[in-house]
C-alpha positions as a Markdown table, in Angstrom:
| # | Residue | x | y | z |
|---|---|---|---|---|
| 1 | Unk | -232.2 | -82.0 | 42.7 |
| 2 | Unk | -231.5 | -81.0 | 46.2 |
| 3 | Unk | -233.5 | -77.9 | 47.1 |
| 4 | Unk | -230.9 | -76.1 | 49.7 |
| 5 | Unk | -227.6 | -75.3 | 48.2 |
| 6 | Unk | -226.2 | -76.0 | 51.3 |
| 7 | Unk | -226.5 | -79.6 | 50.9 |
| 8 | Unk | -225.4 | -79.5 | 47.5 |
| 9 | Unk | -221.8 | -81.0 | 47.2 |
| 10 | Unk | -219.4 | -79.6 | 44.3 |
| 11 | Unk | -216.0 | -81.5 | 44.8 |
| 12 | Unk | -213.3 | -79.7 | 43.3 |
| 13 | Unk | -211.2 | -82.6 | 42.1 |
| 14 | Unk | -211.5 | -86.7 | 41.6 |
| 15 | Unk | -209.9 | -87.2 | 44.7 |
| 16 | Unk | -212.8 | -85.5 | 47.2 |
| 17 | Unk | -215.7 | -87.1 | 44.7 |
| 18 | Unk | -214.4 | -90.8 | 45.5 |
| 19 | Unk | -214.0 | -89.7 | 49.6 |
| 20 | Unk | -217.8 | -88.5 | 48.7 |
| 21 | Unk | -218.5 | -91.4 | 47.3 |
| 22 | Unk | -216.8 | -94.2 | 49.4 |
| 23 | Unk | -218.3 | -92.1 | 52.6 |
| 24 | Unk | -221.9 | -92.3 | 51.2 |
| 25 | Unk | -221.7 | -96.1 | 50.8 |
| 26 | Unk | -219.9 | -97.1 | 54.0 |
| 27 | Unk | -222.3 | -94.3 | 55.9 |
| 28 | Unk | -225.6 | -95.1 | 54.3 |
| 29 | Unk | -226.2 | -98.6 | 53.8 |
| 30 | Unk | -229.2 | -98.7 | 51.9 |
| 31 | Unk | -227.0 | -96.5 | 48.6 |
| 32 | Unk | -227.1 | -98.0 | 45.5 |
| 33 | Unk | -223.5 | -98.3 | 43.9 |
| 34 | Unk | -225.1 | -98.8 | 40.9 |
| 35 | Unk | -226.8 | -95.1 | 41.4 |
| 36 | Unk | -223.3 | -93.6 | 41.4 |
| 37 | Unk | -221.9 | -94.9 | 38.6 |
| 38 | Unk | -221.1 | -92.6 | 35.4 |
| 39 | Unk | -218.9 | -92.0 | 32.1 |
| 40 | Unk | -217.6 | -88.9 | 33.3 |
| 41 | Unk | -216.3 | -86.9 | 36.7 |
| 42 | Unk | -219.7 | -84.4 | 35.7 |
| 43 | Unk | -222.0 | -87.2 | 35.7 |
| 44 | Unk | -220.7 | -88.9 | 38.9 |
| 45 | Unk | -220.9 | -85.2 | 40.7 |
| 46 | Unk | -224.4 | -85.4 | 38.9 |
| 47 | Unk | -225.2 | -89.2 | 40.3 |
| 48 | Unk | -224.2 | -88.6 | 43.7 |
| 49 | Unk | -226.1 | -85.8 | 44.4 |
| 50 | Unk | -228.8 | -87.7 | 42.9 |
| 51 | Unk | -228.8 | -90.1 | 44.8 |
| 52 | Unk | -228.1 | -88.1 | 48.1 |
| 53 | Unk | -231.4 | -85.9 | 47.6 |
| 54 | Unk | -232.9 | -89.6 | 47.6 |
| 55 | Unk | -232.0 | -90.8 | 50.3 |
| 56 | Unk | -232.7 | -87.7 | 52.3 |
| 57 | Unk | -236.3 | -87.4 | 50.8 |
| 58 | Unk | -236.3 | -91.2 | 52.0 |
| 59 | Unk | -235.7 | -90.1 | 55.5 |
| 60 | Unk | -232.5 | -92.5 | 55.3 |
| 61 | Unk | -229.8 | -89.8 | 55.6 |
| 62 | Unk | -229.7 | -86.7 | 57.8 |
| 63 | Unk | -230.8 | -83.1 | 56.2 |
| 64 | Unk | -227.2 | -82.0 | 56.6 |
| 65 | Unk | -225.3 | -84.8 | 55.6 |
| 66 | Unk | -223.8 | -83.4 | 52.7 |
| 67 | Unk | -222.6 | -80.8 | 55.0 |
| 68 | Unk | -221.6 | -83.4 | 56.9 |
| 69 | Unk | -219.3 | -85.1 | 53.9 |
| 70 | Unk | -217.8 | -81.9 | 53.5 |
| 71 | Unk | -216.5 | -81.7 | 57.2 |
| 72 | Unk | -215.3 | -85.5 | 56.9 |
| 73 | Unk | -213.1 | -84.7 | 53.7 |
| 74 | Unk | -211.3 | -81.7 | 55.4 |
| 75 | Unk | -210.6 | -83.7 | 58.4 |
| 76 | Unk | -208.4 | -85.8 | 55.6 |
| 77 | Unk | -207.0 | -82.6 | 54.4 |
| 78 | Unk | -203.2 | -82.0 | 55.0 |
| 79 | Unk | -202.9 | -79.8 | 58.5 |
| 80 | Unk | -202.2 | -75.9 | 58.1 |
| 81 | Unk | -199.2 | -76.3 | 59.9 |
| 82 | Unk | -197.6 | -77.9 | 57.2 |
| 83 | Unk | -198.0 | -74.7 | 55.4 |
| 84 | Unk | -197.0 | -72.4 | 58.1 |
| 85 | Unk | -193.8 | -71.7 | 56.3 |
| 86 | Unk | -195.2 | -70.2 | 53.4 |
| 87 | Unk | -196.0 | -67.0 | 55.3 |
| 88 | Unk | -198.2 | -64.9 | 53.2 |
| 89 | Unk | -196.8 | -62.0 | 54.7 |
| 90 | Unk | -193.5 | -62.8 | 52.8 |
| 91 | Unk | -193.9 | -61.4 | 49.4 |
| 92 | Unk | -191.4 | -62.5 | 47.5 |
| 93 | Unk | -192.1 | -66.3 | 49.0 |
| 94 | Unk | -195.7 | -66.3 | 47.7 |
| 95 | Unk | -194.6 | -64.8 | 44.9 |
| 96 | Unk | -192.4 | -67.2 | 44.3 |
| 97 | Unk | -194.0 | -70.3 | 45.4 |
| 98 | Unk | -196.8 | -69.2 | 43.3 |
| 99 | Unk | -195.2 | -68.7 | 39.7 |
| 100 | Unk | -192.9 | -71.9 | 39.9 |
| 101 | Unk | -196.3 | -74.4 | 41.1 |
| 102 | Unk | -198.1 | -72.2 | 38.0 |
| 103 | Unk | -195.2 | -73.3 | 36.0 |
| 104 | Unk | -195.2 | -77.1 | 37.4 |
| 105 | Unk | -198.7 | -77.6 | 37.2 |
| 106 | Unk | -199.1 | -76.3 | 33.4 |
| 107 | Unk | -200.5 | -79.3 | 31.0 |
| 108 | Unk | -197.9 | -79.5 | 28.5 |
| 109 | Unk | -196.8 | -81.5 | 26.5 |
| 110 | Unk | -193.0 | -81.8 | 29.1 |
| 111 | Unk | -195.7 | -81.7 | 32.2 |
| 112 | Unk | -197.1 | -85.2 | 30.0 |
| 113 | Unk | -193.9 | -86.5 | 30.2 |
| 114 | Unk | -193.3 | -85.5 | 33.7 |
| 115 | Unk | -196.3 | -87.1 | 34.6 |
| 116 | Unk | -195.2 | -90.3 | 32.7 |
| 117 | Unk | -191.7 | -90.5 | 34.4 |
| 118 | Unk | -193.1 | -89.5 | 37.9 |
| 119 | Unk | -190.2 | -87.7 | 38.6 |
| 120 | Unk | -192.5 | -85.2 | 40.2 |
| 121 | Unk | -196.0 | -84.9 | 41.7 |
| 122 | Unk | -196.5 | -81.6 | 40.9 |
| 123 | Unk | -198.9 | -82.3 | 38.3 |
| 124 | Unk | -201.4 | -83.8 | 41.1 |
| 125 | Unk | -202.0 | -79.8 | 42.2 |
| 126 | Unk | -204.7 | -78.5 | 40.9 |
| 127 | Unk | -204.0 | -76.4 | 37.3 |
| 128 | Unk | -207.3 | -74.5 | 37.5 |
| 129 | Unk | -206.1 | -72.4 | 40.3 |
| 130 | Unk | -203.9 | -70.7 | 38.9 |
| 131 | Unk | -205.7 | -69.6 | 36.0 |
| 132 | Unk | -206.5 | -65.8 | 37.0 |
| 133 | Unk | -203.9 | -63.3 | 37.2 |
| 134 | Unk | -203.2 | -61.6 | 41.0 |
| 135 | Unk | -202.3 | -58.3 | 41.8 |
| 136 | Unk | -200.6 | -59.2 | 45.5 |
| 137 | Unk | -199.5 | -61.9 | 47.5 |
| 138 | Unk | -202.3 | -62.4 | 50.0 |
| 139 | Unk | -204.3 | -63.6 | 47.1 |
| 140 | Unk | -201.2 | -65.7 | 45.5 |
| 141 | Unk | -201.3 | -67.2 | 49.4 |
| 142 | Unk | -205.2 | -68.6 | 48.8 |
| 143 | Unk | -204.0 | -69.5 | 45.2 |
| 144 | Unk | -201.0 | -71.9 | 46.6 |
| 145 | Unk | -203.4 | -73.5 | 49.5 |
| 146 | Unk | -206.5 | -74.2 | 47.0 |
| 147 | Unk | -203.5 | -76.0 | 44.5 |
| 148 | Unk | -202.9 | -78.4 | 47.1 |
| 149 | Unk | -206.6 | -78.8 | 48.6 |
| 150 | Unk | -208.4 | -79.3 | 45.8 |
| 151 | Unk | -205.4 | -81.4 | 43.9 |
| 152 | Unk | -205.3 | -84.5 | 43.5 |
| 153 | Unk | -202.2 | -85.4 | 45.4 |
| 154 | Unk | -203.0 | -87.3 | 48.8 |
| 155 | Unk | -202.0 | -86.2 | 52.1 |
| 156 | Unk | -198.3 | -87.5 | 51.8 |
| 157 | Unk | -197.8 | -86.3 | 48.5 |
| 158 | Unk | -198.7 | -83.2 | 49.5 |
| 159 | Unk | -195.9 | -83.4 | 52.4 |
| 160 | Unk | -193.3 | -84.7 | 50.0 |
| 161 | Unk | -194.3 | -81.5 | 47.5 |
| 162 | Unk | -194.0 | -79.3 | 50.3 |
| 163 | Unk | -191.0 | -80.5 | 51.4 |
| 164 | Unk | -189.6 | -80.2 | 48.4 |
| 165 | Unk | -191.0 | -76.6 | 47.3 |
| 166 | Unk | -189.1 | -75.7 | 50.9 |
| 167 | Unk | -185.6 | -77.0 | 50.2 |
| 168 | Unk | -185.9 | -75.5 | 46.1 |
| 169 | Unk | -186.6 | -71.7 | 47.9 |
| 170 | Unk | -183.7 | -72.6 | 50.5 |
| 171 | Unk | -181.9 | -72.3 | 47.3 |
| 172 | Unk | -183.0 | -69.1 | 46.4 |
| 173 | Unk | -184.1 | -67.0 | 49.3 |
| 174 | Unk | -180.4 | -66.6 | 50.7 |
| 175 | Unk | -179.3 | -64.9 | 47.5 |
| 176 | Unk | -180.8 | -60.9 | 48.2 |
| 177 | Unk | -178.7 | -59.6 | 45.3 |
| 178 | Unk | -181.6 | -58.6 | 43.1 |
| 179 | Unk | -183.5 | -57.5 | 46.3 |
| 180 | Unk | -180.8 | -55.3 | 47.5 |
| 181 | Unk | -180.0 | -53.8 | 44.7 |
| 182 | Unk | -184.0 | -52.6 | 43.7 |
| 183 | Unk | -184.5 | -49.0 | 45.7 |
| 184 | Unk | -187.1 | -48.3 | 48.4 |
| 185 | Unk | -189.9 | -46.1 | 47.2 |
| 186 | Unk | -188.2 | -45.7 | 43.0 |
| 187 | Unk | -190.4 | -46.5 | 40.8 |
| 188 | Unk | -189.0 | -45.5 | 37.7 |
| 189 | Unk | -186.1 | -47.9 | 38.3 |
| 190 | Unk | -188.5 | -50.7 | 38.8 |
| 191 | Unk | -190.1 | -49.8 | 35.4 |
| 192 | Unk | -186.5 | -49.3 | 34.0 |
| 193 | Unk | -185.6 | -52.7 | 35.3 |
| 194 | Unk | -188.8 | -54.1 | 34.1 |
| 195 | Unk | -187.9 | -53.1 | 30.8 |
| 196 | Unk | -184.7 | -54.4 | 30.6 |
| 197 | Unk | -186.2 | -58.1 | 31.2 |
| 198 | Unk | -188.2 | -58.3 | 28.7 |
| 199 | Unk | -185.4 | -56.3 | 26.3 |
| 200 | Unk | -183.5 | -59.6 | 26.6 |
| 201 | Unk | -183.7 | -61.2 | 23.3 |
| 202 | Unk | -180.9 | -64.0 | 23.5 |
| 203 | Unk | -182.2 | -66.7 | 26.3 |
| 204 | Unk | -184.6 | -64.0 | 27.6 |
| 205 | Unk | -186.1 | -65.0 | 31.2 |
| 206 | Unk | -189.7 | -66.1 | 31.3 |
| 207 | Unk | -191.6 | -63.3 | 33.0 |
| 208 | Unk | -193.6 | -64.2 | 36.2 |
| 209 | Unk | -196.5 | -62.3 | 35.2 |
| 210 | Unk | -197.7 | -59.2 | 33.6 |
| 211 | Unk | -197.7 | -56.6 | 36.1 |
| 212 | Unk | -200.4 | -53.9 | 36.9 |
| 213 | Unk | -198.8 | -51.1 | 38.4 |
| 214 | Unk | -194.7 | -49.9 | 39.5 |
| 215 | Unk | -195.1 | -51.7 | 42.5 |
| 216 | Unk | -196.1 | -54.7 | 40.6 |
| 217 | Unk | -193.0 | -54.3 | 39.0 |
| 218 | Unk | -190.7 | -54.6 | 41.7 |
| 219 | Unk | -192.4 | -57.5 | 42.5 |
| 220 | Unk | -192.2 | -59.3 | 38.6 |
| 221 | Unk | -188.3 | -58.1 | 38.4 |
| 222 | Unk | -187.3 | -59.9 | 41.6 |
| 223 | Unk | -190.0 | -63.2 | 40.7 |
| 224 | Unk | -188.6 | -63.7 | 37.5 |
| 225 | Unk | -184.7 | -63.2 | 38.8 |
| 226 | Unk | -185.8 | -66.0 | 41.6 |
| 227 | Unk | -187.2 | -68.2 | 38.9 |
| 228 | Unk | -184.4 | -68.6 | 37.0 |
| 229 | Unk | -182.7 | -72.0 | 37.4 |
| 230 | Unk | -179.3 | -71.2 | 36.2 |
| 231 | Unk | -177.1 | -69.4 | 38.8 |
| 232 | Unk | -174.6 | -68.4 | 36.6 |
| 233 | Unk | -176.6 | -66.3 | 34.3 |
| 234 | Unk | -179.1 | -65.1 | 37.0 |
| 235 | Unk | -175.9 | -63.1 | 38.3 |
| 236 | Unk | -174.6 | -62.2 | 35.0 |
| 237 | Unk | -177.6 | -60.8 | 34.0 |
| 238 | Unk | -178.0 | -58.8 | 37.2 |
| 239 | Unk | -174.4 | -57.6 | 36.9 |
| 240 | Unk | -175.5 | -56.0 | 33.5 |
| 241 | Unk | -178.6 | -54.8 | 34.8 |
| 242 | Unk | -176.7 | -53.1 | 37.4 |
| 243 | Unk | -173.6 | -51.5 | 35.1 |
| 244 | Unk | -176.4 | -50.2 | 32.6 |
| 245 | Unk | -178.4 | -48.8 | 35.7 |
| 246 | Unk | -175.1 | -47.4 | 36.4 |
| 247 | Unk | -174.3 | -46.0 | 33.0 |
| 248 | Unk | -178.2 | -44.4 | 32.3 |
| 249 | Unk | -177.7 | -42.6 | 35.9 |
| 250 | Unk | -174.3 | -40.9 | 35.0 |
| 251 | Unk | -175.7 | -39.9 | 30.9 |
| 252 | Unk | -178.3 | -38.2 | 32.8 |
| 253 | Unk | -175.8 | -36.5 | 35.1 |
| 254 | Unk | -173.6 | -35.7 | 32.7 |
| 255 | Unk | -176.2 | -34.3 | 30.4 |
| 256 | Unk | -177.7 | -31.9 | 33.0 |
| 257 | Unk | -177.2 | -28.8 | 30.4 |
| 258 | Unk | -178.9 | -25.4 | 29.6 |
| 259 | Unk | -179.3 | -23.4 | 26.6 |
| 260 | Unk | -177.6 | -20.2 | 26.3 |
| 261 | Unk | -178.0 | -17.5 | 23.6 |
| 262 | Unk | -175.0 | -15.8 | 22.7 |
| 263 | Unk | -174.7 | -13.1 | 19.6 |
| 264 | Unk | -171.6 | -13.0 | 17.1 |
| 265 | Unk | -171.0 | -11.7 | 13.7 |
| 266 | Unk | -171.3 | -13.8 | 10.7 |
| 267 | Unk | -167.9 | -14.2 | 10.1 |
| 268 | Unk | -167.2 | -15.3 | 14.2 |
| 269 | Unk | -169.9 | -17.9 | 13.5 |
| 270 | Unk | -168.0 | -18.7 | 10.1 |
| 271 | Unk | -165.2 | -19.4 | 11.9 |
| 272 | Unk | -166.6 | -21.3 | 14.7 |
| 273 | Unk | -168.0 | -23.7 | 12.5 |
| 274 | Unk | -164.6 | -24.5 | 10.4 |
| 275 | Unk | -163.4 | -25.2 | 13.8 |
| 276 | Unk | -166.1 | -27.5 | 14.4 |
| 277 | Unk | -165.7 | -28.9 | 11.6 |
| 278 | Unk | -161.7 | -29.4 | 12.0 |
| 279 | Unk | -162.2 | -30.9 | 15.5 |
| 280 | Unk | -164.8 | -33.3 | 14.1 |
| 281 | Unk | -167.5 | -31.9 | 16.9 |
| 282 | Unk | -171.1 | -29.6 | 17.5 |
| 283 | Unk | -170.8 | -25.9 | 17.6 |
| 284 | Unk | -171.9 | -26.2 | 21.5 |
| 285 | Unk | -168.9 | -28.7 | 22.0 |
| 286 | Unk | -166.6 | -26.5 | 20.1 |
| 287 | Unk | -167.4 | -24.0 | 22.8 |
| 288 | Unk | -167.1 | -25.8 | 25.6 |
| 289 | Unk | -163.9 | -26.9 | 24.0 |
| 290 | Unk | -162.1 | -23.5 | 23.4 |
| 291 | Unk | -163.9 | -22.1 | 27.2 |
| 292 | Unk | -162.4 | -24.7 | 28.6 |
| 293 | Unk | -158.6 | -24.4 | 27.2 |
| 294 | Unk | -159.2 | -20.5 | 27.5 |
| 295 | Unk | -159.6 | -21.4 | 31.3 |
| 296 | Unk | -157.2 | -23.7 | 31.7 |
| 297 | Unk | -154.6 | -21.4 | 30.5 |
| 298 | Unk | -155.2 | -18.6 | 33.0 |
| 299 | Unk | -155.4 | -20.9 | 35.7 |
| 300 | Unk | -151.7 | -21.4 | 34.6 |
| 301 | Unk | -151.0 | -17.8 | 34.4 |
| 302 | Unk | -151.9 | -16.8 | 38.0 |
């Protein structure tokens, strides 16, 4: 095998192994096709590097000319100003862009059929990238990139995907309602609102991902809202979330009581309960009850 690393070429899909390969053979005349050949992607990774220590040690190829390889594939890589509108400092873009390619590039058995139909070429990303969970967007960023780099979609697939991702998030991005709504610097309403997603048993939203921390939170609630496809029920379900915000705030308002102690005779407390009782309420609500006609009438007096 090659002895420096450096010269040792990993291609991260089939698409950069046959550049690798067709390079090799129109480069180096004296390769042997027959060399390169092999049952699997492994054993043609395995063939080919093979075959480039050979012609090295032979004194036919350069020292870095696997180095080289590498700097003629990314030459045929997709410019980075095709990506420049997926700005990684948008958060809720990456975020975004990140969970719905997760979703598209997914084997299953509807990504088979997809794949079959070629309604879509989302398929052609690469899966593998976004196998590991992330904790914030800068990383999502890399995740997106590396999906299309080391895909298998060629350069004007890639376009076409792009251009497609961008017109799907023109969709979304214009409606804030969800972003609005979420407070600046609450994080026990992002936890609340958390918990109300996944509390949705009938058609419950799939969640973007399992988040860490509060802050991740506000992040997941506003992903999976974005990542809903149905409009209608994306703002039904965010007016409910909103009314039951609404409704928790005011019990705890409403319930901002303190104990008192008060002393009375056995026969006072006898009588307070039969009142109670009558009035189908607590003893403390019975108070409040009778204090507050008691009041009301001498307000009526004066």
């Amino acid at each position: 095998m090659i002895k420096s690393s450096a010269e040792f070429l990993e291609p991260a899909s089939e698409r950069e192994l046959t550049f690798y390969t067709d390079y090799l053979l129109r480069t180096i005349r004296s390769t042997s096709l027959k060399n390169l050949r092999g049952s699997s992607q492994f054993e043609r990774v395995k063939k080919l590097n093979e075959e480039l220590e050979n012609l090295i040690n032979k004194k036919r190829a350069p020292q870095n000319f696997a180095s080289q390889m590498r700097t003629a594939f990314k030459a045929t890589q997709l410019a980075s100003n095709h990506f420049r509108w997926i700005d990684k400092k948008d958060e809720r873009l990456c975020n975004w862009v990140w969970c719905y390619l997760k979703s598209k590039t997914k084997k299953t058995e509807a990504g088979l059929e997809q794949e079959t139909s070629k309604e879509s070429s989302f398929f052609l990303l690469a899966e593998k990238t976004f196998s590991t969970d992330r904790d914030n967007a800068a990383d999502r960023h890399i995740d997106i990139l590396d999906a299309f780099y080391n895909g298998e979609a060629d350069t004007q697939q890639q376009q076409d995907l792009l251009e497609e991702l961008k017109a799907k998030w023109q969709e979304i991005r214009f409606n804030e309602t969800i972003v609005n709504w979420l407070e600046d610097n609450n994080p026990s309403q992002w936890t609340w609102a958390w918990s109300y997603l996944q509390n949705i048993t009938q058609r419950p939203l799939e969640q973007a991902w399992i988040p860490a921390n509060a802050i991740e939170k506000k992040a997941v609630v506003i992903a999976t809202i974005d990542l809903s496809d149905n409009v209608d029920r994306k703002a039904l379900i965010i007016d409910k979330m909103k009314k039951a915000w609404s409704q928790k705030k005011f019990r705890e308002k409403s319930s901002g009581k303190k104990p008192y102690s008060i002393s009375m005779t056995l026969n006072t407390k006898q009588k307070l309960n039969a009142l109670a009782e009558e009035k189908n309420m607590k003893i403390n609500e019975m108070v409040e009850y009778l204090v507050r006609n008691e009041y009301k009438k001498r307000d009526s007096n004066e």
